[in-house]
N, C-alpha and C positions, 0 to 999 in steps of 0.2 A: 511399579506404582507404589507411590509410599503406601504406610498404615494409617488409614484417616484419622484414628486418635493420637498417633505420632504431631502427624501433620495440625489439627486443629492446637495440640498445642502449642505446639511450633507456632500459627498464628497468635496463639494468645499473647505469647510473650513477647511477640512483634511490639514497637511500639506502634501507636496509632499511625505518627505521620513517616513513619517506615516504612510499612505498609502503602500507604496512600502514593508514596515516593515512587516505589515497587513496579505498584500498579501504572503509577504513568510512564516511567520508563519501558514497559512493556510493550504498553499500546505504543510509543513513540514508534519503537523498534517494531515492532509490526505493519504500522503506517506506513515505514521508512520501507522496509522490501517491500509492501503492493505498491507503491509507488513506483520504486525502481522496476517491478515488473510492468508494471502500466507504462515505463516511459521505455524499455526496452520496444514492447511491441508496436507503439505510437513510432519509434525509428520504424522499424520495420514496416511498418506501415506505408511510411515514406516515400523508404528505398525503391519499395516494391512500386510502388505507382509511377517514380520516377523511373525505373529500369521497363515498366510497361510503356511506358514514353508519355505520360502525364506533364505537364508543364511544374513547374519548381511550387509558382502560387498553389497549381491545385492540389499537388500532392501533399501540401504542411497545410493546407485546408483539411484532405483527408488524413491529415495523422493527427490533428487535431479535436476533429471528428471521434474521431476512433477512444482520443484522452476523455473526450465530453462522455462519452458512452461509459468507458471502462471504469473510469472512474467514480461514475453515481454524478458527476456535474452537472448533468444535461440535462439529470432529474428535474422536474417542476414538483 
C-alpha cells in the first residue's frame, strides 16, 4: 500500500483531465471483465439447459434470464 502523503501528491500533480481520463479507463476495464464474467455464465447457462434436454428457444430464454438478472438489467 503506498504512503497516503506519497500518493495524495502524486494526485495533486495529476493534471485534472488525467486524472478524469484515469478514472474512466478504469471503470471501462472493470465493466469489461463483469461483463465478460456475466457472459461466460449466461453460456453456461445455456449449455447446461440444452445438455438437460431443454429446447434451443428455451434455453437462450434461460440464459438470457440469467444476463437480465446478473447484470442489474432486469432491475426496475
Amino acid at each position: 500500500m503506498p504512503d497516503p502523503d506519497e500518493f495524495a501528491a502524486y494526485l495533486l500533480g495529476l493534471d485534472a483531465n488525467d486524472l478524469a481520463d484515469n478514472l474512466k479507463e478504469e471503470a471501462f476495464r472493470r465493466a469489461a471483465e463483469g461483463a465478460e464474467v456475466v457472459i461466460r455464465y449466461a453460456a453456461s447457462v445455456r449449455q447446461n439447459a440444452l445438455d438437460a434436454g431443454f429446447s434451443i428457444p428455451t434455453a437462450e430464454r434461460m440464459a438470457l434470464d440469467f444476463w437480465d438478472v446478473a447484470s442489474g438489467l432486469g432491475e426496475e
